[in-house]
N, CA, C and O atoms as a GROMACS GRO file, in nm:
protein
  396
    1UNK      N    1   0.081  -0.121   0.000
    1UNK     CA    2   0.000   0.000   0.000
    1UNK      C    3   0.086   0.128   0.000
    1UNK      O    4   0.057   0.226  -0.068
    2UNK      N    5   0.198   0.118   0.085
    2UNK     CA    6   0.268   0.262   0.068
    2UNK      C    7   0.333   0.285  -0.075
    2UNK      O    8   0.357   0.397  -0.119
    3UNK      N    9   0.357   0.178  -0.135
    3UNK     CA   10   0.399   0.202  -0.254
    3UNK      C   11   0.330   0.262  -0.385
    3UNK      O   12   0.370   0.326  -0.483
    4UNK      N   13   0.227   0.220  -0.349
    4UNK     CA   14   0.093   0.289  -0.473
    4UNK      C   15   0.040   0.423  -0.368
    4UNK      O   16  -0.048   0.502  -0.405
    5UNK      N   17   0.114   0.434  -0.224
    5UNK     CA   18   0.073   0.578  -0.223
    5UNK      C   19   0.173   0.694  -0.266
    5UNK      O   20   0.141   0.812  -0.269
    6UNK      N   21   0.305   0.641  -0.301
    6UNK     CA   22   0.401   0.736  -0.315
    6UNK      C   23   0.403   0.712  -0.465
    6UNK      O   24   0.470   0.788  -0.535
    7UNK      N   25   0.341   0.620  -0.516
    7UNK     CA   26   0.322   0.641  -0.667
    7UNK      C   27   0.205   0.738  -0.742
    7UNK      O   28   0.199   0.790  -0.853
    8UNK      N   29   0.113   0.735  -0.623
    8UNK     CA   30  -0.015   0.848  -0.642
    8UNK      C   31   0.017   0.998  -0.617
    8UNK      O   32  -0.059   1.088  -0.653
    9UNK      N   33   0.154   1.022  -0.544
    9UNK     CA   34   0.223   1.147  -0.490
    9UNK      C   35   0.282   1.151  -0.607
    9UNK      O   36   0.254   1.258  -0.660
   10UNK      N   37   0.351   1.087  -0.674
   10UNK     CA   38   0.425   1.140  -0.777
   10UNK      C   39   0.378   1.176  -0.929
   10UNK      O   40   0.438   1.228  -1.022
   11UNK      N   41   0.201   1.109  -0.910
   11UNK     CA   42   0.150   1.078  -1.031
   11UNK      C   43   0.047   1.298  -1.026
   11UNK      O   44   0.000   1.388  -1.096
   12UNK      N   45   0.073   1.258  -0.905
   12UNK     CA   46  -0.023   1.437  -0.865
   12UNK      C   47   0.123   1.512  -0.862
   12UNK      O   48   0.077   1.605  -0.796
   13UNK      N   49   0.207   1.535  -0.871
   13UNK     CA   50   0.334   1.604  -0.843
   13UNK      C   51   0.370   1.646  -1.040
   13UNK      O   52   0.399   1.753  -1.092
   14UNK      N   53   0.348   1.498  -1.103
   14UNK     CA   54   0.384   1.532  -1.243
   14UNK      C   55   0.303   1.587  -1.298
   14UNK      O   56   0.346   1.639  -1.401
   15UNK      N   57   0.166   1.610  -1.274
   15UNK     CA   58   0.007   1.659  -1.370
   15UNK      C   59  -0.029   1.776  -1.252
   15UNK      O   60  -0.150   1.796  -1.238
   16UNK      N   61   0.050   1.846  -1.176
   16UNK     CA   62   0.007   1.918  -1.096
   16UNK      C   63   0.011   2.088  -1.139
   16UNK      O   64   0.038   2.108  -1.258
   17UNK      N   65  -0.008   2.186  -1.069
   17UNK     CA   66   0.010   2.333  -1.161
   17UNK      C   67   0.124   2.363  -1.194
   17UNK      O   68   0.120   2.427  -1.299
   18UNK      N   69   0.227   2.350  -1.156
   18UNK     CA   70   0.350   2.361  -1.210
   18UNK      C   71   0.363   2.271  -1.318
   18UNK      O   72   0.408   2.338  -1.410
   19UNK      N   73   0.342   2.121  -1.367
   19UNK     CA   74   0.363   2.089  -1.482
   19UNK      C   75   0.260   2.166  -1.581
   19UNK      O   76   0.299   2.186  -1.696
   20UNK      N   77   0.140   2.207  -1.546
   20UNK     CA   78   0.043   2.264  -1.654
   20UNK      C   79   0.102   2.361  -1.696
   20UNK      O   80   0.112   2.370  -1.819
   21UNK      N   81   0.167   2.474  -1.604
   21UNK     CA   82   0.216   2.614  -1.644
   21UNK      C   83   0.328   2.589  -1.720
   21UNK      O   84   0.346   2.666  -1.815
   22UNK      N   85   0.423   2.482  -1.697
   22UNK     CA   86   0.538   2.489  -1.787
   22UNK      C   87   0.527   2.447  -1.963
   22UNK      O   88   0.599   2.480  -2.057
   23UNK      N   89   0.378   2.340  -1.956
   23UNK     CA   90   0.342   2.323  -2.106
   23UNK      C   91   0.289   2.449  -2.120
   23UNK      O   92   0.339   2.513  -2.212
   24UNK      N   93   0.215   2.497  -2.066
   24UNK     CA   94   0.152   2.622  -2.129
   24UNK      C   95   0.239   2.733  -2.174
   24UNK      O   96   0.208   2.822  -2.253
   25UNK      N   97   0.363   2.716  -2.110
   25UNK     CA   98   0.483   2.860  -2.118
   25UNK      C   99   0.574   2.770  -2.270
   25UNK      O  100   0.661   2.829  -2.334
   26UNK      N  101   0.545   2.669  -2.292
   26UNK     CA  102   0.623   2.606  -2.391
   26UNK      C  103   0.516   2.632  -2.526
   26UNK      O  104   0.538   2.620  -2.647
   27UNK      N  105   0.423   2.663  -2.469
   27UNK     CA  106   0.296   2.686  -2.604
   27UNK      C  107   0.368   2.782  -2.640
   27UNK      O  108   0.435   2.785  -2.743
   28UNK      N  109   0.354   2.900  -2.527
   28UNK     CA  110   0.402   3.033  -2.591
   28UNK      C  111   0.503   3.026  -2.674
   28UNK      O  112   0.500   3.051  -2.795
   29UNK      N  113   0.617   2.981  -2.592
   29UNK     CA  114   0.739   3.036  -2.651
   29UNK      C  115   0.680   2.947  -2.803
   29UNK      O  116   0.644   3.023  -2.893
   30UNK      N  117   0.670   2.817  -2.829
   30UNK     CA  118   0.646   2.797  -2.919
   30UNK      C  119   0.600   2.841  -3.080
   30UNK      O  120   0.635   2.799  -3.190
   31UNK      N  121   0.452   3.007  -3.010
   31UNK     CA  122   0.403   3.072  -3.063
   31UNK      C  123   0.508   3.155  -3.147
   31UNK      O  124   0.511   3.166  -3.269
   32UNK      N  125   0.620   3.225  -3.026
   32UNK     CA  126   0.694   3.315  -3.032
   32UNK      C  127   0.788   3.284  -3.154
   32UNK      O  128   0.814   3.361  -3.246
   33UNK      N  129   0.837   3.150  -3.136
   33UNK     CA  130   0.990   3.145  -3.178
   33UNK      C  131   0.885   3.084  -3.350
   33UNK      O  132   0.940   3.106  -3.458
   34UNK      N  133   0.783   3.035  -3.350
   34UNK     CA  134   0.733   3.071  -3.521
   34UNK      C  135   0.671   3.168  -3.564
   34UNK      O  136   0.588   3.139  -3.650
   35UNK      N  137   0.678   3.276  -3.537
   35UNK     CA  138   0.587   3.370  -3.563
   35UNK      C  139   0.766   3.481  -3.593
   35UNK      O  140   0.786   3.542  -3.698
   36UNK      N  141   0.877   3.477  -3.463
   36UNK     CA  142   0.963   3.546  -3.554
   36UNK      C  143   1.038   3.488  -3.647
   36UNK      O  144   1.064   3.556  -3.745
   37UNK      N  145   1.090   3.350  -3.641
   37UNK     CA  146   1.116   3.261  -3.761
   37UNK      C  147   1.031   3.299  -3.920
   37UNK      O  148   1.083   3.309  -4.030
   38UNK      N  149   0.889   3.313  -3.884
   38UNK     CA  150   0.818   3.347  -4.021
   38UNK      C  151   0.869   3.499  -4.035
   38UNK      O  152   0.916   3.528  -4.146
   39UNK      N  153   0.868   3.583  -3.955
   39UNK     CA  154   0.850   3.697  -3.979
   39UNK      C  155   1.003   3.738  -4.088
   39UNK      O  156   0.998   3.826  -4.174
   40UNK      N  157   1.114   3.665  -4.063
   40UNK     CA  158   1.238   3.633  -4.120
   40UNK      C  159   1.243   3.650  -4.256
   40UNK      O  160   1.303   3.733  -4.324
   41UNK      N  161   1.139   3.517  -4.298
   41UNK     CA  162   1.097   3.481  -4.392
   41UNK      C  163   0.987   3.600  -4.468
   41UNK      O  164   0.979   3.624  -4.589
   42UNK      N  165   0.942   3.635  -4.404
   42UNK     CA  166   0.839   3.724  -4.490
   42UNK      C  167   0.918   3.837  -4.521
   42UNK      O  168   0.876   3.902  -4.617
   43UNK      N  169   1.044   3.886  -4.455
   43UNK     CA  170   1.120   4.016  -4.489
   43UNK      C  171   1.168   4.012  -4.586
   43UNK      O  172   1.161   4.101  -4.671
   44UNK      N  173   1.226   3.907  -4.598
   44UNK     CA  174   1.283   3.838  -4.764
   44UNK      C  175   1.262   3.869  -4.841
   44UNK      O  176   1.320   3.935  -4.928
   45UNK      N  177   1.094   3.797  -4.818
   45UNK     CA  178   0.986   3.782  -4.985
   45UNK      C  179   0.900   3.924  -4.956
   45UNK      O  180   0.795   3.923  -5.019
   46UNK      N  181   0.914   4.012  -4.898
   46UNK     CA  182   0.863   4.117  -4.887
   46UNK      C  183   0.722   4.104  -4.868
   46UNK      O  184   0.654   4.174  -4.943
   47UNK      N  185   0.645   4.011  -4.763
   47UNK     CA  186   0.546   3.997  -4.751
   47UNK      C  187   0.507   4.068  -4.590
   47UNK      O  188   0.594   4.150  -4.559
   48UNK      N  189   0.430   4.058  -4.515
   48UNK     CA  190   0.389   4.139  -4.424
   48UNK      C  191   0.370   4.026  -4.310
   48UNK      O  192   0.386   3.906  -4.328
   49UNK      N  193   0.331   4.091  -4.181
   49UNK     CA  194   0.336   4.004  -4.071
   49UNK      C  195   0.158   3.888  -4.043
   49UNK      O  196   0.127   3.797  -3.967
   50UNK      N  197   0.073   3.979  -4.176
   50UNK     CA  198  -0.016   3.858  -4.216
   50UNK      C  199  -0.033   3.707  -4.247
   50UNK      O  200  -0.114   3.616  -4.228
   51UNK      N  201   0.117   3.736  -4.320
   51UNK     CA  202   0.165   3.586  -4.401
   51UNK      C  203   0.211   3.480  -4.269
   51UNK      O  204   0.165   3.368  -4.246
   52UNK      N  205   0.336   3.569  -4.181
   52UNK     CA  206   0.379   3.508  -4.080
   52UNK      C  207   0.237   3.452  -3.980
   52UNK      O  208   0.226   3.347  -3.917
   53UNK      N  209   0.170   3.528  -3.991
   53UNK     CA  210   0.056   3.457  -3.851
   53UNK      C  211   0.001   3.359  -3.944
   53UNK      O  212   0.030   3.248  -3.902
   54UNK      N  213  -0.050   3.354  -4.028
   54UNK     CA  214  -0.123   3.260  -4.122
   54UNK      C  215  -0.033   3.118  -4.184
   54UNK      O  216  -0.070   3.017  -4.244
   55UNK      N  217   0.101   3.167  -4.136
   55UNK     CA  218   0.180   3.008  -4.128
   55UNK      C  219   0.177   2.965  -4.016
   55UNK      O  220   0.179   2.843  -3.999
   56UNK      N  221   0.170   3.067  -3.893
   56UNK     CA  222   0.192   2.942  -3.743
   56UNK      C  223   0.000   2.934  -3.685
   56UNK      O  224  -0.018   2.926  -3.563
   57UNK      N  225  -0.078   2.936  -3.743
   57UNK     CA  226  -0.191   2.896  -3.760
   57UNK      C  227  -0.220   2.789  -3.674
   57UNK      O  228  -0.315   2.803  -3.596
   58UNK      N  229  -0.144   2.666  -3.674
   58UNK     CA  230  -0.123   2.545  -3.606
   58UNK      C  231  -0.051   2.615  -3.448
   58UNK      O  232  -0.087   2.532  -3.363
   59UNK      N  233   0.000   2.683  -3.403
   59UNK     CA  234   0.028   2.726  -3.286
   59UNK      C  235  -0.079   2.799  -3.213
   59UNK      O  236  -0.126   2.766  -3.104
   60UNK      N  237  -0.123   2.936  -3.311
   60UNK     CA  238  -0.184   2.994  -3.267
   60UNK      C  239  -0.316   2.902  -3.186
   60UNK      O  240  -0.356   2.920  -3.070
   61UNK      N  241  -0.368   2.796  -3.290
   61UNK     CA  242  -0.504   2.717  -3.230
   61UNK      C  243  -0.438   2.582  -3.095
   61UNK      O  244  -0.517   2.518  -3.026
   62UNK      N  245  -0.300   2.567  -3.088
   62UNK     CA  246  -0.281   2.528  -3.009
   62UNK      C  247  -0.295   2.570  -2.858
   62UNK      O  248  -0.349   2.519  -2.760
   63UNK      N  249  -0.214   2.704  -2.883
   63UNK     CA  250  -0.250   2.778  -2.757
   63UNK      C  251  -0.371   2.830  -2.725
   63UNK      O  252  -0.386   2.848  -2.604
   64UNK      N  253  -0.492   2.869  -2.819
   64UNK     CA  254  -0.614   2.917  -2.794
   64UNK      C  255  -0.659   2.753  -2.726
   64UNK      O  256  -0.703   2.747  -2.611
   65UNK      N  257  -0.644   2.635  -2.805
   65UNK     CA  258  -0.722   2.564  -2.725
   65UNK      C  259  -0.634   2.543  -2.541
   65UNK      O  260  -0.717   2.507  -2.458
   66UNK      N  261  -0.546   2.554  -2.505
   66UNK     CA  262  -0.454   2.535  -2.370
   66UNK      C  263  -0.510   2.654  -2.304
   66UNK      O  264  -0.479   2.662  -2.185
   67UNK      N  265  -0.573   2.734  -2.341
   67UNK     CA  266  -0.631   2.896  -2.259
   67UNK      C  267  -0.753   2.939  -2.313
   67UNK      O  268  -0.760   3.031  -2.394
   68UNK      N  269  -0.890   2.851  -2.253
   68UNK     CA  270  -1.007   2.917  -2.328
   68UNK      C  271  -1.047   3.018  -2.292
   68UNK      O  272  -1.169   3.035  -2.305
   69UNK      N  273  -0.964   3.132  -2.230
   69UNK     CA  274  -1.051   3.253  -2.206
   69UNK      C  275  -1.077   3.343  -2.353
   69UNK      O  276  -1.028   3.333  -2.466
   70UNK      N  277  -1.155   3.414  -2.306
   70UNK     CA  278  -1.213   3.471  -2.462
   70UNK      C  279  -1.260   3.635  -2.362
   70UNK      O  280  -1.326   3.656  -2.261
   71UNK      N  281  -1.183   3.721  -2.459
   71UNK     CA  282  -1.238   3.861  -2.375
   71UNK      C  283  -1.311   3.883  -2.518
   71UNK      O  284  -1.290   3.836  -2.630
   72UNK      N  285  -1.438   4.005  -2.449
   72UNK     CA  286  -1.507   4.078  -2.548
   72UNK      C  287  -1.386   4.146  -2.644
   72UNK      O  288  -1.280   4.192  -2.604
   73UNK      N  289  -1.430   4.140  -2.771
   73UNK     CA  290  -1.383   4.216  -2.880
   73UNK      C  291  -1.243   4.197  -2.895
   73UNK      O  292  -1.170   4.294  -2.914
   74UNK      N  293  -1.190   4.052  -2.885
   74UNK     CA  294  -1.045   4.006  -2.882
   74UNK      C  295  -0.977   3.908  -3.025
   74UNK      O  296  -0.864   3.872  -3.057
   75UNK      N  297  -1.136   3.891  -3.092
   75UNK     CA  298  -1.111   3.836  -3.255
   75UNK      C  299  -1.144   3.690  -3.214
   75UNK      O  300  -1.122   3.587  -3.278
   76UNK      N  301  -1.212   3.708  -3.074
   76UNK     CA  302  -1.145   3.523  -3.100
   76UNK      C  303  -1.018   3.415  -2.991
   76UNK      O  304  -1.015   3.304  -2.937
   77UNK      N  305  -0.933   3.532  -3.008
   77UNK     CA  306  -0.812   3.478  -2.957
   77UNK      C  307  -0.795   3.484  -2.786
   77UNK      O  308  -0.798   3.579  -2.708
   78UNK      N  309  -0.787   3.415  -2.776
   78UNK     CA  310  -0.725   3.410  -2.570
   78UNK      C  311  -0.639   3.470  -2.587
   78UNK      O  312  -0.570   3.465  -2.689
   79UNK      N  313  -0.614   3.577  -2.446
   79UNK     CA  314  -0.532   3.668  -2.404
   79UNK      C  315  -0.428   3.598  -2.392
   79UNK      O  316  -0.336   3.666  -2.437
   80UNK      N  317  -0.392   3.506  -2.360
   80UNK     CA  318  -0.193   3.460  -2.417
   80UNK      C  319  -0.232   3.433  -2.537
   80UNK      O  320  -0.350   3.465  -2.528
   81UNK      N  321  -0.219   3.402  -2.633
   81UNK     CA  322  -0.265   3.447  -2.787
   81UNK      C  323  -0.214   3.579  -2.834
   81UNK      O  324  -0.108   3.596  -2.894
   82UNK      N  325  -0.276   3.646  -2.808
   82UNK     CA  326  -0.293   3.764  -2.834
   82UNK      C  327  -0.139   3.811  -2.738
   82UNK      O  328  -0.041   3.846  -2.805
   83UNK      N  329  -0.127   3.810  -2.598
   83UNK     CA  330   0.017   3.898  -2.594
   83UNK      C  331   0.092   3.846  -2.596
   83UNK      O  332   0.162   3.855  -2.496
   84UNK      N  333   0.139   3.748  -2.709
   84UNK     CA  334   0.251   3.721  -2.775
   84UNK      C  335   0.210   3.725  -2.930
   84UNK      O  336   0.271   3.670  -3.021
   85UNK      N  337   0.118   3.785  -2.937
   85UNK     CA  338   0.140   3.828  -3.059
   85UNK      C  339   0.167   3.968  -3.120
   85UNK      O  340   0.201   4.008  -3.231
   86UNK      N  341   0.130   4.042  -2.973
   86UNK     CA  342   0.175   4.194  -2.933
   86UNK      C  343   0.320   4.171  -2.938
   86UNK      O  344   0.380   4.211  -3.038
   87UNK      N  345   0.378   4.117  -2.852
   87UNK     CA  346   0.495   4.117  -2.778
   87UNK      C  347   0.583   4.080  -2.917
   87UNK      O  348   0.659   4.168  -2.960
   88UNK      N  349   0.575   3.969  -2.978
   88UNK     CA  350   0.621   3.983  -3.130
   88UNK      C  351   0.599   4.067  -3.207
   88UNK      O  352   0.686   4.151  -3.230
   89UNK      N  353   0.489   4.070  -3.263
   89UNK     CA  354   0.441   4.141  -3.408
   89UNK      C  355   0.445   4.325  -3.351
   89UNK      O  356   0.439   4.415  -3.435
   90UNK      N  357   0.456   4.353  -3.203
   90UNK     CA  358   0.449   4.492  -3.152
   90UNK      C  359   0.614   4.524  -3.163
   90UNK      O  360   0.641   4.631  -3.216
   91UNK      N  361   0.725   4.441  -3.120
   91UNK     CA  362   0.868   4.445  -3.170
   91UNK      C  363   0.877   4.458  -3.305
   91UNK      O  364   0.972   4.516  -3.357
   92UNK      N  365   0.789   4.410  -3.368
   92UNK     CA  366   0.854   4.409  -3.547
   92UNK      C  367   0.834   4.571  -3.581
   92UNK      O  368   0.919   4.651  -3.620
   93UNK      N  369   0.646   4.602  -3.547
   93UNK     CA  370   0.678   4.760  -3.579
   93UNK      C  371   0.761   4.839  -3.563
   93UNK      O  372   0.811   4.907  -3.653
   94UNK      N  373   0.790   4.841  -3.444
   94UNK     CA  374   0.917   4.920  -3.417
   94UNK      C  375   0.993   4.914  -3.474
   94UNK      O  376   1.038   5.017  -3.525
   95UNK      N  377   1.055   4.781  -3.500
   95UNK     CA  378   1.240   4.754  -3.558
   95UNK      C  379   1.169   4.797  -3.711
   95UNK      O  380   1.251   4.844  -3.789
   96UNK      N  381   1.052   4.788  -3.754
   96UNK     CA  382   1.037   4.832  -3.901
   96UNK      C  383   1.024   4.922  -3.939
   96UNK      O  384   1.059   4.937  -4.056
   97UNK      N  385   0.975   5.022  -3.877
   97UNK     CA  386   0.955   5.183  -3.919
   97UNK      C  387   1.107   5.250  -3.886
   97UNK      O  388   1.140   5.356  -3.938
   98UNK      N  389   1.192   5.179  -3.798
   98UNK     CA  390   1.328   5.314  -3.815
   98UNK      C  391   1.374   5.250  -3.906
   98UNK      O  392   1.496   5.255  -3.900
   99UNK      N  393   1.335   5.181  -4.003
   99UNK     CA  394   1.419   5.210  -4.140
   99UNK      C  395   1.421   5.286  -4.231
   99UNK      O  396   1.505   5.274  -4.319
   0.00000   0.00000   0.00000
């Protein structure tokens, strides 16, 4: 019996809020690191930061489904969604207009 209780401690220790938050922080970065990878790519081909979101498409709905909050008038997207897509696509303006 103590053995299937320290196996039930470890089974709540691995699926507990700290493992949820660290997949969820791996969504992000996930989001992050394809969205500036595309954005790379779109400078190239002289395309815009439209193209880049519409390739990580598959991220974006990853992380909307890992965070169903939904604010009024947000497109749709859950607020981690959305501020990493600020936090990216809000860096690109910048670095793009002082040219």
């Amino acid at each position: 019996m103590p053995a299937r209780a320290a196996a039930l401690a470890l089974l709540c220790l691995a699926f507990g809020p700290e493992a949820r938050a660290a997949a969820f922080d791996d969504l992000k970065a996930d989001l992050a690191v394809c969205l500036r990878f595309e954005l790379d790519g779109a400078r190239a081909r002289r395309a815009g930061a439209g193209e880049a979101v519409s390739r990580c498409a598959v991220e974006i709905e990853r992380l909307d489904r890992a965070d169903p909050r939904r604010l009024p008038g947000d497109r749709g997207l859950s607020p981690s969604t959305r501020s990493v897509l600020q936090s990216v696509l809000g860096s690109n303006k910048r670095t793009g207009s002082a040219r």
